[in-house]
C-alpha positions in Angstrom: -138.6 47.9 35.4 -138.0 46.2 38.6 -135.4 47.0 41.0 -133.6 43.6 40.4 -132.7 44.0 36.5 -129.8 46.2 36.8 -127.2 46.0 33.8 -125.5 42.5 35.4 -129.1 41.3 35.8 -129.4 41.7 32.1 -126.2 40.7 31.0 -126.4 37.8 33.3 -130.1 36.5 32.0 -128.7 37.5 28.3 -125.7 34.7 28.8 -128.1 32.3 30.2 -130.4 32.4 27.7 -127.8 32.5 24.7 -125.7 29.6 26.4 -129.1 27.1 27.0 -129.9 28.0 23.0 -126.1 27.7 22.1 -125.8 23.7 24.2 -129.0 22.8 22.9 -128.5 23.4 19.2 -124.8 21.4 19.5 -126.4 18.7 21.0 -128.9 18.5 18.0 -126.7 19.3 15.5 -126.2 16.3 12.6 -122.6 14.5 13.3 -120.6 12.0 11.2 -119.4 11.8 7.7 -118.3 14.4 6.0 -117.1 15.2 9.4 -114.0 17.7 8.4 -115.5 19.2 5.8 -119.0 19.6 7.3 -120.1 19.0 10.8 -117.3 19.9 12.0 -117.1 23.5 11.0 -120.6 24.2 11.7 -120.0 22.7 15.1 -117.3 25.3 15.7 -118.8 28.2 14.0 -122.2 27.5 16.8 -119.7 27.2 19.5 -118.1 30.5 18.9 -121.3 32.3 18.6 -122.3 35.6 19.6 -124.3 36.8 22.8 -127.5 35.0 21.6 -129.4 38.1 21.6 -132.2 36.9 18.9 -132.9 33.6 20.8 -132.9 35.4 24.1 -135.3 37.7 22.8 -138.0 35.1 21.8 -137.3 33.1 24.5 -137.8 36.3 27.1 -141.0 37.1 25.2 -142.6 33.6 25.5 -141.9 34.1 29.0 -143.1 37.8 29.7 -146.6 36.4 28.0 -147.4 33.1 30.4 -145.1 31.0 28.2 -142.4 27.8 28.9 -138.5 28.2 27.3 -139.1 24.4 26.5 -141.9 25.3 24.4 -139.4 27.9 22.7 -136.4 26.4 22.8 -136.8 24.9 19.1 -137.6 28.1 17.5 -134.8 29.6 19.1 -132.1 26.8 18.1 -133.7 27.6 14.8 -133.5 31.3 14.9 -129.8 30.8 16.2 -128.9 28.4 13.4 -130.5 30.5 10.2 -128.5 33.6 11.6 -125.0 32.0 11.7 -125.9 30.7 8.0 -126.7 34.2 7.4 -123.3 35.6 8.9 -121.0 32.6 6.9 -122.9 34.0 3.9 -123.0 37.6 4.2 -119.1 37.3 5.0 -118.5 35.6 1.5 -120.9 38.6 -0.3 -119.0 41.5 1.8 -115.6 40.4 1.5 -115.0 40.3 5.2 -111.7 38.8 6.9 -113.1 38.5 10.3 -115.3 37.2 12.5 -115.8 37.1 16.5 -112.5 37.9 16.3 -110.9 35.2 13.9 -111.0 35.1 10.1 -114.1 34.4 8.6 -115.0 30.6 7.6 -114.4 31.2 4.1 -111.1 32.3 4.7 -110.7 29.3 7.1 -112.1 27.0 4.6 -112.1 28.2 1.4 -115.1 30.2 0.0 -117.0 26.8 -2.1 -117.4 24.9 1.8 -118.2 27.8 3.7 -120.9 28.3 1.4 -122.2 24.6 1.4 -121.9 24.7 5.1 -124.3 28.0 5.3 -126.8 26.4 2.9 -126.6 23.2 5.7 -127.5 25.6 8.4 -130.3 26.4 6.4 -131.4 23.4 6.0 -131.0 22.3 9.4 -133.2 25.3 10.7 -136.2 24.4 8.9 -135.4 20.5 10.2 -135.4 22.0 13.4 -139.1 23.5 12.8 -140.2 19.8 12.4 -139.8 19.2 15.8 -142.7 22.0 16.5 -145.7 20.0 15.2 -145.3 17.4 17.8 -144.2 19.9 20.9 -146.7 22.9 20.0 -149.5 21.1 17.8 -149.9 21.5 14.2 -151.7 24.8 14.1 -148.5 26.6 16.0 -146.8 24.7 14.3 -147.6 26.4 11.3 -148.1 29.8 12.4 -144.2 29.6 13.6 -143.0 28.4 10.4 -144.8 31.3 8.6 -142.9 33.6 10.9 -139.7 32.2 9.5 -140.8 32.3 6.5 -141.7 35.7 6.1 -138.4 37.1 8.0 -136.3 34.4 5.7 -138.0 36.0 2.9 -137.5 40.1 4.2 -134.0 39.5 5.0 -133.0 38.1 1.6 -134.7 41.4 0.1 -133.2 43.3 2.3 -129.6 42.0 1.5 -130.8 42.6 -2.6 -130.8 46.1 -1.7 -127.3 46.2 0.1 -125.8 44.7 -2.3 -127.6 46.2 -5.1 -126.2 49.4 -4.2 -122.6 48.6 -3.9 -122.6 46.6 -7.2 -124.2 49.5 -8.9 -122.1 51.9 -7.2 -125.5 54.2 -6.4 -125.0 57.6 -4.9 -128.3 58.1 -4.3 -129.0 56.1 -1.3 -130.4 58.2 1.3 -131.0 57.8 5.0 -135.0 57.0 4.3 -133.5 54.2 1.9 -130.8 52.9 4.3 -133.8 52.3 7.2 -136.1 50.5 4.4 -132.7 48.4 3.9 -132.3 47.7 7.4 -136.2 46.7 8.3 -135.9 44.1 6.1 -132.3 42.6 6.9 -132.1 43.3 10.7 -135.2 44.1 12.2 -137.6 41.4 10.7 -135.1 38.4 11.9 -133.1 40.1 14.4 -136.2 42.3 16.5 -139.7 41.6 15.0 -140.0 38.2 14.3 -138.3 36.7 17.5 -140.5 39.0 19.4 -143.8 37.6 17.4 -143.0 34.0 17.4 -142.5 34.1 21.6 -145.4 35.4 22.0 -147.2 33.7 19.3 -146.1 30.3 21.1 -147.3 31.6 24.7 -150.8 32.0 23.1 -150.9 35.3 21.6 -152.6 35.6 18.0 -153.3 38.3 15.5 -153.6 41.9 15.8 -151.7 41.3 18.8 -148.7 40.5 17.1 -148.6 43.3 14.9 -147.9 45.3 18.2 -144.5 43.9 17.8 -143.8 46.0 14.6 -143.3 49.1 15.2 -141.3 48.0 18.5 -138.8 45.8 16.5 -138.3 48.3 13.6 -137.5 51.1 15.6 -135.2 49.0 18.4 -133.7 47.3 15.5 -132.7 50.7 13.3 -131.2 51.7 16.1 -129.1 48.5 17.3 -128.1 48.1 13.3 -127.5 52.1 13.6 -124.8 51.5 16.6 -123.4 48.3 14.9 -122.5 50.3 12.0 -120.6 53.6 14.2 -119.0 50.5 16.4 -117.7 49.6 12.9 -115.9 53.4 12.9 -114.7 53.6 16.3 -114.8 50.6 18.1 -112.0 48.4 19.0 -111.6 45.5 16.7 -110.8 43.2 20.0 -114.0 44.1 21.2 -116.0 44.3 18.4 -114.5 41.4 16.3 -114.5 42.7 13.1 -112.6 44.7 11.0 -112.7 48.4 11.9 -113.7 50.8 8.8 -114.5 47.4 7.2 -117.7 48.9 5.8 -116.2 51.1 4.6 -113.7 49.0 2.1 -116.5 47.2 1.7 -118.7 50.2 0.1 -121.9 49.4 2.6 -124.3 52.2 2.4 -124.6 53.3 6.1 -126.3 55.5 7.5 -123.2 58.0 8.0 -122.4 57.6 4.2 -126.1 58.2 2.8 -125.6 61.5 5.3 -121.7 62.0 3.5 -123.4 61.5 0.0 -126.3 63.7 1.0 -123.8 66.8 2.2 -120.4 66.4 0.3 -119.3 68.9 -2.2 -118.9 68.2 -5.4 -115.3 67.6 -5.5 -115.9 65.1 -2.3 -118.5 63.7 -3.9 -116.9 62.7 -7.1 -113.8 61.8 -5.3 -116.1 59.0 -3.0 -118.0 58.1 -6.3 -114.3 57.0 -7.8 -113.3 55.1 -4.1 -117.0 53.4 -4.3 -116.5 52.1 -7.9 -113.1 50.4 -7.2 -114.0 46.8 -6.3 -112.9 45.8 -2.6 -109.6 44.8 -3.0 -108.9 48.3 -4.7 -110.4 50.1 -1.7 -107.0 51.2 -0.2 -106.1 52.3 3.4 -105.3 56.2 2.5 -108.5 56.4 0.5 -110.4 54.5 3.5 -109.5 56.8 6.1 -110.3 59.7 4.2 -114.1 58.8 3.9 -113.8 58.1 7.4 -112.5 61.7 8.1 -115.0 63.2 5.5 -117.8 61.4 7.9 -116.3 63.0 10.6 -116.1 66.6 9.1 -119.5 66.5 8.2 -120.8 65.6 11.4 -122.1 62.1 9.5 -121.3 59.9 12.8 -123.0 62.2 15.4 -125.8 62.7 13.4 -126.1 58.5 13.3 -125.9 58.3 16.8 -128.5 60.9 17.7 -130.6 59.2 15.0 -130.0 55.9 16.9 -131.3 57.7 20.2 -134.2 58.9 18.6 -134.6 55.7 17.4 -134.6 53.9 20.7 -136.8 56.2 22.8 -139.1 56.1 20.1 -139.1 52.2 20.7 -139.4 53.1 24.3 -142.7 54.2 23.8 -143.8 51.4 21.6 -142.8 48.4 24.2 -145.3 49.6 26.4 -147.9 48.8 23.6 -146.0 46.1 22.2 -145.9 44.4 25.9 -149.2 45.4 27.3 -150.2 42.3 29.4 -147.0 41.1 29.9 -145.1 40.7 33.5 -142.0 39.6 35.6 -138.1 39.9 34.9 -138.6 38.5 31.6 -140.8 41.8 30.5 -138.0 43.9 32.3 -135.1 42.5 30.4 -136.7 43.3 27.0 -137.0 46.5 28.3 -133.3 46.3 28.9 -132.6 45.8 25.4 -133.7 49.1 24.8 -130.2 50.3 26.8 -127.9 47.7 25.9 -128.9 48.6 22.2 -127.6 51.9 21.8 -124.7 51.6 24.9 -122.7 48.7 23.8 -119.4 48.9 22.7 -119.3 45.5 20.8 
């Protein structure tokens, strides 16, 4: 890594990439009738959006490989757009109450729009693809869109899972079932796939790709790993969410396939009865004692050594994953691998 991309270096390249992504999908975003109900909201939910870590990733990778942002920029306004229809959604499945800080969209505006406006994202992503025929030629074209397609496709299996398990209230989830979980719902769109698509529009093809896989699986684990302790013991102004909100939300973390994995029997029946409840019956008391039985049992250290592990086995597949690449671009992937697992938020 070169000298220059020190943690501000990162963080400052990070912010430029996510703002460029963030103005260029609001200026191509639809306007008009229904203005309030529609366009409006999406407008504002785009505006408020996160660090832009996904786009920034693809759009570093083009780069690293000989490629131009312009050429990316579509895919990433895509990327961008598909995951704030995945976060309106997945806040409607989970029950959540906030959001970057302020209450979820459905709570904003009732749970019927916020769902039409997430299925408009949708449909706006794959508009967006359109405009890839005529800027990368119809056989990139394609090859992009069947990167969407497949991480589309993974994530919404991945989410069957999650949710599968909390409907069926099943205490048998274990840590190798949690990372299958999360290589379909966060690595593929979040790691893998922006990785493969940058590098697929700089020119790179086939086997060469696949290099990306193991690097985006194991970088990923670990970010969703750390997203998921920061939901413990992080501060909600800094985080944005609710803290212990997976828990009252019965997710199957890695800290509670660990819990399920060592409790007692009396602890285990005892979080069997708390998991059955539906959300709203997931008190306070009954939250914080799962929290402290995590903690007991070692369940939150264990996920952040596993996260870790995780990343400096990602560590040594960048260098395969990025063979050939060069310049700060190449270096600020590499930062990822520290900002992954030493965020707080």
């Amino acid at each position: 890594m070169s000298a220059a991309m020190d943690r501000a270096g990162f963080l400052a390249r990070l912010a430029g990439y996510g703002d460029m992504t963030r103005r260029t999908l609001l200026e191509r975003l639809p306007s008009g009738e229904p203005e309030a109900h529609l366009y409006g909201p999406i407008r504002d939910f785009v505006a408020r959006s996160g660090k832009g870590l996904r786009p920034a990733l693809l759009l570093a990778t083009c780069r690293a490989f000989g490629g131009r942002v312009e050429d990316a920029l579509t895919s990433a306004c895509a990327l961008e757009l598909l995951h704030n229809a995945f976060l309106i959604h997945d806040d409607i499945q989970d029950g959540s109450e906030f959001r970057r800080g302020l209450p979820c969209l459905h709570a904003q505006l009732g749970t019927p729009l916020a769902i039409n406006a997430g299925d408009a994202m949708l449909a706006g992503a794959l508009r967006l693809l359109r405009r890839n025929v005529g800027d990368l030629g119809p056989d990139t074209a394609w090859l992009v869109f069947d990167e969407f397609d497949r991480l589309i496709a993974e994530s919404l299996e991945g989410q069957a899972l999650e949710l599968g398990w909390i409907r069926d209230n099943d205490l048998s989830v274990g840590p190798a079932d949690y990372l299958r979980m999360t290589l379909k719902k966060t690595c593929r769109y979040s790691f893998i796939h922006p990785c493969r698509i940058g590098a697929l529009i700089a020119g790179r093809r086939g086997a060469a790709l696949d290099a990306f896989d193991p690097f985006g699986f194991l970088l990923g684990a670990a970010f969703q790993i750390q997203d998921d302790v920061l939901n413990l013991v992080g501060s909600r102004d800094r985080y944005g969410k609710e803290i212990l909100g997976d828990i009252h939300e019965g997710k199957r973390s890695l800290m509670l396939a660990r819990l399920l994995g060592l409790a007692a029997p009396e602890e285990r029946r005892r979080l069997g009865q708390f998991l059955a409840l539906p959300r709203a019956g997931r008190g306070a008391a009954e939250a914080a004692w799962v929290f402290e039985a995590m903690q007991r049992h070692g369940c939150i250290d264990y996920a952040q050594d596993a996260a870790a592990r995780l990343t400096e086995g990602a560590r040594a597949a960048f260098e395969a994953a990025f063979a050939g690449a060069a310049g700060e671009d190449r270096d600020f992937v590499a930062q990822c691998l520290d900002f992954v697992t030493r965020r707080d938020a």
